[in-house]
N, C-alpha and C positions, 0 to 999 in steps of 0.2 A: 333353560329358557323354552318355554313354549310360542306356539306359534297356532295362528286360527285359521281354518281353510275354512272359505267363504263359498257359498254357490256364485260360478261362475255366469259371466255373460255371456251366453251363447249366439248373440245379436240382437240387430239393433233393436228386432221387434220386441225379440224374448224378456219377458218379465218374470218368471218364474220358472221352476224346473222340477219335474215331479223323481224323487228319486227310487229307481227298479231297485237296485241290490248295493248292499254293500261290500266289498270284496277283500275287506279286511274288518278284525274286530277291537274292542278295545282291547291293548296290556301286546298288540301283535305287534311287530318291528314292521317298517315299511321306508324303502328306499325312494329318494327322490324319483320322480317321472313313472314309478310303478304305479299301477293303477290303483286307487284307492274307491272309487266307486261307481255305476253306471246312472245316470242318468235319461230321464227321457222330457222332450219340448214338445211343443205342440207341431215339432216338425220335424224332428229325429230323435234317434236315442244316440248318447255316446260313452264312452269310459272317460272318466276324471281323472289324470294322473294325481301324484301328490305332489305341492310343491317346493316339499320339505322331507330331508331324511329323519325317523326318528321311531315313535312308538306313540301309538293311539291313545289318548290317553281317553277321551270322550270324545264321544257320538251323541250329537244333538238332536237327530230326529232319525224318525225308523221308515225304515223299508215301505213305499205308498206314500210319505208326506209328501206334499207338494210347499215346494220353500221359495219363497222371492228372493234374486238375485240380491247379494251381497248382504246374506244371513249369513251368519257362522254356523257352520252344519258341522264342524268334528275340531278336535283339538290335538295337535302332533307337537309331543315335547319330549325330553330326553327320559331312559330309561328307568322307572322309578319315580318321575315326576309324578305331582299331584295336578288336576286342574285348579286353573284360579278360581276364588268364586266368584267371580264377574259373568263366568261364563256358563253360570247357574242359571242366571235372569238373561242370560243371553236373546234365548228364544222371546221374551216376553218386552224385552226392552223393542228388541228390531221389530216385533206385533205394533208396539205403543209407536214405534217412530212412522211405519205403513199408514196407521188406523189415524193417524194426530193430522187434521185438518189443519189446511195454510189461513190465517187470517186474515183478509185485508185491518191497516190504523183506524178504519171504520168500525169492523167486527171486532177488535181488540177492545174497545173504550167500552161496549155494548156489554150489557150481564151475559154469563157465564152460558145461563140455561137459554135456548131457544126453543120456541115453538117452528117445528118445522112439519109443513103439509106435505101429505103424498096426493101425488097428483088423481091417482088410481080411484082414490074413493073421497077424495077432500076430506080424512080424520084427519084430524092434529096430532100431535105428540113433542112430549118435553125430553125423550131421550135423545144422545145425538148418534147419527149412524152416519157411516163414511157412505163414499159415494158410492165404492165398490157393492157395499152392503147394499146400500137401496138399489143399483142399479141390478144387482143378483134378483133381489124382491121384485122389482119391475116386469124381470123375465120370466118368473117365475107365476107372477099375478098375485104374490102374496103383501096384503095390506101391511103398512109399517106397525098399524095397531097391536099387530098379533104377535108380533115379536118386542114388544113394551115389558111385559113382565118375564121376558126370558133371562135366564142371567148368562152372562159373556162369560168368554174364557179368557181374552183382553185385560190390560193392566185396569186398574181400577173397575173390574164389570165390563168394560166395554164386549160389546158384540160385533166379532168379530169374522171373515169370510169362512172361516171352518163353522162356525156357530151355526150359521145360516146352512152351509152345505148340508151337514147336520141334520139343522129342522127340514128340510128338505128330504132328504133322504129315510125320513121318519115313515112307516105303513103307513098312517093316515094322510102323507103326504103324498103319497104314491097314485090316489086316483084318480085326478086330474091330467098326468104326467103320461105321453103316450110313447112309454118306452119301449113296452114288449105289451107280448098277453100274461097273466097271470094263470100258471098253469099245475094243478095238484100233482106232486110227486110222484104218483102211483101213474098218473098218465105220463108222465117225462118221462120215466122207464120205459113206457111202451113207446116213444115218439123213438127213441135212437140214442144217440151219443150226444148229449153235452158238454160244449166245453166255454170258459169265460172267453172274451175279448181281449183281444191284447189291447194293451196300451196307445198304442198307433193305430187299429183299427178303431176305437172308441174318441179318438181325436177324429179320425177322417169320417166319420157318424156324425161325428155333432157339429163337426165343418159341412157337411152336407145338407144338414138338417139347416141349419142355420141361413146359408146361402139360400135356401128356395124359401124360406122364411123372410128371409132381407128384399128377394129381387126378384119382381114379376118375370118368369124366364119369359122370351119369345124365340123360335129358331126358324131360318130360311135357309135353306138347300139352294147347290146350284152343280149341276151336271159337269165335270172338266176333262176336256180332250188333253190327258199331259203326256203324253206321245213324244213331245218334246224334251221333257225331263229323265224320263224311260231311256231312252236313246243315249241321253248325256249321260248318264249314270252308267250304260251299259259301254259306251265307249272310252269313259275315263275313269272310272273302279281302278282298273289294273294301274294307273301312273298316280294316282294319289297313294295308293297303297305302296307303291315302289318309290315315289318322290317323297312324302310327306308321314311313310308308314299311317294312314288313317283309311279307316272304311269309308269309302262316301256311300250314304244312302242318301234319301230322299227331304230327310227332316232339314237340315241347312235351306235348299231350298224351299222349302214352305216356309221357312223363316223369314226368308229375304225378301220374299213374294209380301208375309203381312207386316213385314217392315216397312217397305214400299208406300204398299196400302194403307197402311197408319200414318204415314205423311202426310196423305192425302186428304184421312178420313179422321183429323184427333182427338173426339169426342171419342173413339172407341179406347183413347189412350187415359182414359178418366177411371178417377172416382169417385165417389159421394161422401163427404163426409159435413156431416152438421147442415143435412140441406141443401150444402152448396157443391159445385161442381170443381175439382180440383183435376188440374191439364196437368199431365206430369211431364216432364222437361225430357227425358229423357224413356227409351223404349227398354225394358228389363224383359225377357222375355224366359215366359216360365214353361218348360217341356215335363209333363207330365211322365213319369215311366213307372212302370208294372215292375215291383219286387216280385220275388221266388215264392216268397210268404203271403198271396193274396193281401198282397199291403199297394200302399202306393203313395207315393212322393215328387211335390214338383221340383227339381233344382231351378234355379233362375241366372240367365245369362244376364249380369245386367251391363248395360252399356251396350245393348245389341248395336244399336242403330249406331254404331261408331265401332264396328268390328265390318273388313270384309265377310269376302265369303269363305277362303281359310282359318281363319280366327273363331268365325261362328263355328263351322265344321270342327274344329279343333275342341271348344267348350262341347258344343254336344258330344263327343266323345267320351271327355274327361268327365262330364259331370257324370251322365248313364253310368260310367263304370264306376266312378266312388259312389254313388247311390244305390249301384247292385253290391256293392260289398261292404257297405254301412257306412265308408269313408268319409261322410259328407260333413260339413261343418254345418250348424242349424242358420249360421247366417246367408248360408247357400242356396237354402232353401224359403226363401222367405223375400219380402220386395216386390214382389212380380207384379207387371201392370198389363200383361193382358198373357194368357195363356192356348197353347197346344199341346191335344191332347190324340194321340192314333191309336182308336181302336183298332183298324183297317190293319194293323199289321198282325190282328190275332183274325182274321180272317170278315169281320164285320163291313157290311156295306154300308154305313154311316154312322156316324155316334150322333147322341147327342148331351154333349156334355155338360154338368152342373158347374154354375161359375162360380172359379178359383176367389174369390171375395179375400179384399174391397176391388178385384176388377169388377168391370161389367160387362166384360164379353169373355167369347171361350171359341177358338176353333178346334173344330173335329173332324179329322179325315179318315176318310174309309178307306176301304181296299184298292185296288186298281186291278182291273179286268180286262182282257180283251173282249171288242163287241164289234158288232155290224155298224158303221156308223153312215147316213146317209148324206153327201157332201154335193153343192151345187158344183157342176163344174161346164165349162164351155161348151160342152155337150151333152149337156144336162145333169136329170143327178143321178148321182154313183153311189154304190156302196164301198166301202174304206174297211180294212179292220182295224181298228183304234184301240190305245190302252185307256181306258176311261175311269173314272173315278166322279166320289161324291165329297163334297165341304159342305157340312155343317156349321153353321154360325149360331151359337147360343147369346144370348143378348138380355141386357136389362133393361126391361120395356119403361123404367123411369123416367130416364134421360135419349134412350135410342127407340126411335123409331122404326118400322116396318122398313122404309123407303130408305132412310141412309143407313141399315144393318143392309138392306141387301145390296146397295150399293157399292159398298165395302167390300163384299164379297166378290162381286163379279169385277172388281176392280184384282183382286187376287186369281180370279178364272182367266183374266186377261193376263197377267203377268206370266202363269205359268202357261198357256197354252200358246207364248209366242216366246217363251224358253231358249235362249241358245247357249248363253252361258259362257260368251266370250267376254265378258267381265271378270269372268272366273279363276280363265286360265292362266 
């Protein structure tokens, strides 16, 4: 008896899963739960156990495909088996069920063929393209016209997302497209060491790209005396780590501080989709950290705003260390409705950082310094020496303006600068 391993769900976002390697081949033995191959999402990479003891029989798609969730990508049946051939047309069938448009009783009654108009340039055309496909074409700038006499790789012809990637990816298609410089080999030998992209860094590019594409940035700074937080950190490190074995730093409270703050302020808890403004019920809060591998990944606490300050401190812990050592589940990674990011702890006096999208905002904290600070006091004013520090608010100038992004802000300048943290203890 065979059996068919499907690309899994990686969560709720994940629709697809691009696959790195495979770690077994066909005709090889493979025990349950061993790893049978790796994967990577648009938000981690991970191993695939198998969920069947037995022997390879087929491998549906090669090393670099990118497959939709709950494709048959390999076939494990006993020793000797043959595959079915159902699972010939495998690949082609799951194409046809992706690519096959829902009808409305309306559209069903209606002939076959439609004329559907691209908005781009108002040609017409009588072939039909799914959404994906025109929505690809959309981003791209390429009229539906031009892909009329292409022929698909799709059941029946149809034209299909690899088709398109495809003509995309074509020389002629490449000069519009501002990927790189296009640079003669004999000069790349003299510029140094090339090497490709990994996977993860070519996702967090096109998330980047994308984001300043989607959302006008705007950022406002605001100077913060957290002297207060300095203090409590430096007094209760040692009983956290002997009561609760955990490090406290710094990040819990910045948490709690724009937790706070997003109560106050919940347009920054938004985001845009179709026009409209979607309030999300609940605060997910996604912490930014720096891999080994000039990589980067947010995990997302969600259900912040209903975790103390143990709980948050707790998650940030756990997620940082499974996301330095690849641990992380892609549904961990994903959710997030407003994000922090700390350059300040690789030594930087402010970030300012690209929003995590579909949020629309982004804090980034810088370093923390001792400085001269000048303070009123009843005998005039004094110099102080303070631990000071800068927040950065990145913002989508869509929906948030000047006046309540900075608002927000100094609403977290106040939280942390009267700090005591006997909430905490």
């Amino acid at each position: 008896m065979s059996f068919e391993v499907v690309m899994p769900k990686m969560g709720e976002s994940i629709v697809e899963g691009t696959i790195i390697e495979w770690k077994k081949k066909v005709g090889e033995h493979i025990s349950k739960d061993e790893t049978l191959l790796e994967i990577s999402t648009d938000k981690v990479d991970s191993e695939i156990p198998s969920p069947h003891e037995g022997t390879i029989i087929e491998i549906l798609f090669a090393q670099n495909d990118t497959v939709s969730v709950g494709e048959v990508i390999a076939i494990i049946g006993a020793e000797g088996e043959k595959a079915d051939k159902k699972h010939v047309t495998n690949k082609a069938k799951a194409e046809e069920y992706i690519e096959k448009p829902i009808l409305s009783e309306k559209e069903k009654s209606e002939p076959n063929v439609k004329t559907i108009e691209n908005n781009s340039d108002n040609k017409k055309t009588t072939r039909f393209f799914s959404p994906l496909v025109k929505s690809i074409a959309k981003k791209e700038n390429i009229n539906l016209s031009e892909l009329e006499e292409l022929e698909g790789s799709g059941v029946n012809g149809r034209f299909t997302k690899k088709d398109i990637i495809k003509y995309i990816e074509q020389p002629s298609k490449q000069i519009d497209k501002p990927v790189g410089v296009s640079v003669d080999n004999q000069v790349i030998e003299k510029l140094g060491k090339v090497e490709p992209m990994s996977h993860i860094r070519k996702v967090i590019a096109s998330h980047m790209v994308k984001s300043l594409n989607t959302s006008p940035h705007v950022y406002s700074s605001v100077e913060v005396d957290v002297t207060p937080i300095v203090e409590y950190v430096k007094n209760f490190k040692d009983r956290y780590l002997k009561q609760y074995d955990l490090k406290l730093t710094y990040t819990p409270i910045f948490i709690e501080a724009c937790i706070k703050a997003i109560q106050k302020f919940p347009l920054i808890n938004t985001s845009i989709i179709d026009e409209k403004i979607h309030y999300h019920k609940n605060i997910n809060m996604g912490v930014a950290v720096a891999l080994d591998n000039n990589e980067l990944i947010v995990p997302v606490i969600n259900y912040s705003d209903e975790k103390n300050f143990l709980g948050i401190l707790r998650s940030v812990s756990d997620l940082a260390k499974r996301a330095r050592t690849g641990d992380l589940d892609p549904s961990e990674a994903s959710g997030s409705t407003f994000t922090i990011t700390n350059p300040g702890v690789f030594g930087s006096l402010f970030g300012m950082g690209i929003i995590n999208q579909p949020n629309v905002a982004i804090l980034s904290t810088g370093s923390i310094e001792k400085k001269p600070i000048v303070k009123e006091t009843e005998f005039g004013d004094a110099v102080f020496v303070r631990s000071i520090m800068y927040l950065t608010l990145g913002y989508d100038h869509r929906i948030i303006d000047g006046a309540y992004g900075s608002q927000f802000l100094v609403e977290i300048k106040k939280y942390l600068e009267t700090y005591d943290g006997s909430q905490d203890v």
